[in-house]
C-alpha positions as CSV (number, residue, x, y, z in Angstrom):
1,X,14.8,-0.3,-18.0
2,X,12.2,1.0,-16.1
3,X,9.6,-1.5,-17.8
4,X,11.6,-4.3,-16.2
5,X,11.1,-3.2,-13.0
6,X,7.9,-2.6,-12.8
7,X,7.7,-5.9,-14.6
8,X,9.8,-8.0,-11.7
9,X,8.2,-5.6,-9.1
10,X,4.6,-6.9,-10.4
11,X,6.3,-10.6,-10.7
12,X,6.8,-10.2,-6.6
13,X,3.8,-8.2,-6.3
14,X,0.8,-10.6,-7.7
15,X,2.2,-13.7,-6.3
16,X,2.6,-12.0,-2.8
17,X,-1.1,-10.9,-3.1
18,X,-2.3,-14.4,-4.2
19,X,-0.9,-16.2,-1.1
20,X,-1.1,-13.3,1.9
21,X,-4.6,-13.1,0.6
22,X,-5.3,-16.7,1.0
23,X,-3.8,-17.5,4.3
24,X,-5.6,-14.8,5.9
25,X,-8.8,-16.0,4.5
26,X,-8.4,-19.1,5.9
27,X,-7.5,-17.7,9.5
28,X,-11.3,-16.4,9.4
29,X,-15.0,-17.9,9.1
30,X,-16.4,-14.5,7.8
31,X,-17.6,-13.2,4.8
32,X,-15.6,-10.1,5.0
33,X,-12.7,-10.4,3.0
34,X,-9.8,-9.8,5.5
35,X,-7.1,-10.7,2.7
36,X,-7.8,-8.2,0.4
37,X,-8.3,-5.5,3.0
38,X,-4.9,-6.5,4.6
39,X,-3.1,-6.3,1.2
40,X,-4.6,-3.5,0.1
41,X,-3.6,-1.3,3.4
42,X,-0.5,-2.8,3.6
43,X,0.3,-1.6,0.2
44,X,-0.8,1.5,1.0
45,X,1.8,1.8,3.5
46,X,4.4,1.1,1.1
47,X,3.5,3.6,-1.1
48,X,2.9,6.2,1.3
49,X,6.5,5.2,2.2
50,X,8.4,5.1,-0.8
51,X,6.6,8.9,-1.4
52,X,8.8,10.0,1.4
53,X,11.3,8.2,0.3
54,X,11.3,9.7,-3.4
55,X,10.7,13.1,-2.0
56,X,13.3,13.3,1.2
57,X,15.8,10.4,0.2
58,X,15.9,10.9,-3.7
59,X,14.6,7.4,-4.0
60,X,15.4,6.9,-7.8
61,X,13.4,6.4,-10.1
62,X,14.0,2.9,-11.6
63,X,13.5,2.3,-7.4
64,X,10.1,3.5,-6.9
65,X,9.0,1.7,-10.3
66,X,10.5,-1.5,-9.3
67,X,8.7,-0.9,-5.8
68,X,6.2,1.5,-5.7
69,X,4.5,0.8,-9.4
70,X,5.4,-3.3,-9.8
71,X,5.4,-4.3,-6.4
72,X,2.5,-2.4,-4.8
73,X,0.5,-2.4,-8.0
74,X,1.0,-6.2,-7.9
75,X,0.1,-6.8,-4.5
76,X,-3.0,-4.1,-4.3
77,X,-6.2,-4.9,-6.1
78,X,-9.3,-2.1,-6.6
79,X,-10.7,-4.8,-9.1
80,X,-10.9,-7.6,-6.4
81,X,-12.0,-4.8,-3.5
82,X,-15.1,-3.7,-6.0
83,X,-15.3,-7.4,-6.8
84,X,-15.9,-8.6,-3.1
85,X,-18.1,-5.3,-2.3
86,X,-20.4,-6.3,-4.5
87,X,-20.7,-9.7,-3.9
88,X,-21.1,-8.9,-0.2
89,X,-23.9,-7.0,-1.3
90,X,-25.6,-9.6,-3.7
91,X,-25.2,-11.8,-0.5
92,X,-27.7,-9.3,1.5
93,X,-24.1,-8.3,3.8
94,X,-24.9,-4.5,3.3
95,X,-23.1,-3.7,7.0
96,X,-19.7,-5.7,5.7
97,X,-20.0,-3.9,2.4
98,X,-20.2,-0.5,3.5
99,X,-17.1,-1.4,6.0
100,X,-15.3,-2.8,3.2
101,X,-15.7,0.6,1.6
102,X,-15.1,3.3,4.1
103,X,-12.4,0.8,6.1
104,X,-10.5,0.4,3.3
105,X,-10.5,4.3,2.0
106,X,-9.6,5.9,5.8
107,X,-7.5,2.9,6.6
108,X,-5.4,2.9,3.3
109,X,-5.4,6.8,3.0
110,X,-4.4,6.8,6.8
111,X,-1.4,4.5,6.1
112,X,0.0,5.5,3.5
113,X,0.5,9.0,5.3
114,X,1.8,7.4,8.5
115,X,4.1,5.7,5.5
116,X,5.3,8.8,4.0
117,X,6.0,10.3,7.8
118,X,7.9,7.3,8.4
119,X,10.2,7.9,5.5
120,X,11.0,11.8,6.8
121,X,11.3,10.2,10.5
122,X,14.0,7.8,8.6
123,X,15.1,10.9,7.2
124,X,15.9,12.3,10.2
125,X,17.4,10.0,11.9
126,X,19.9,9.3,9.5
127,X,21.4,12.8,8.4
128,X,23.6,11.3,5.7
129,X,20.4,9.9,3.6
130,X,19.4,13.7,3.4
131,X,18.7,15.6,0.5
132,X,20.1,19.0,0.6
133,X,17.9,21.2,1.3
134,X,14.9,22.0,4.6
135,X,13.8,19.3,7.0
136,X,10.8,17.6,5.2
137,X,8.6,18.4,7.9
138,X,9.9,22.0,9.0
139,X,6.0,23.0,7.9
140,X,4.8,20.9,11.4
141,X,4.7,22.5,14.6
């Protein structure tokens, strides 16, 4: 069962990635690839998300494969980010290449924590998706 979630979720995921990828390429003359960056944060922020989620809401677990594992595994892509820093640095682009790298780690690390917040703020806004037990964020000040 879970196999065939994370199969569907990747069968959402890939093509997703294909085409946001492409029409955000084509918005921009630049040899910084804005696609893979956007799809790669963005799926951070799902992730980050459905972490709260599976933490605070008891997301279930044939949930956060067909989601978490298929979907954002499908639409995220280290092979293409390593792919296009290099290239950028074959092509002499050593400024884009070093932004691809550190904009991608802080911006995708960033969001998916903002994601995972987001899912306690969901939390606690709606008291009758609550888990029994503390407030998730009862550690903040």
């Amino acid at each position: 069962m879970i196999v065939l979630a994370v199969l569907a979720g990747g069968m959402i995921g890939a093509p997703a990635r294909y085409l946001v990828d492409r029409a955000i390429q084509a918005r921009h003359d630049s040899v910084f690839p804005w696609g893979t960056l956007v799809v790669n944060v963005a799926g951070c922020a799902v992730i980050g998300f459905l972490l709260g989620a599976e933490r605070h809401l008891g997301l279930p677990p044939a949930a956060f494969a067909l989601l978490g594992t298929g979907l954002c595994g499908g639409l995220t892509t280290f092979s293409t980010f390593s792919y296009e820093t290099l290239r950028l640095l074959e092509d002499g682009a050593a400024g884009e290449a070093g932004l691809n790298v550190v904009g991608s780690l802080v911006a995708g690390v960033l969001l998916a924590w903002l994601g995972f917040l987001l899912a306690g703020l969901a939390l606690a806004a709606i008291p009758s998706l609550r888990r029994a037990g503390p407030h998730p964020y009862s550690w903040m000040p």
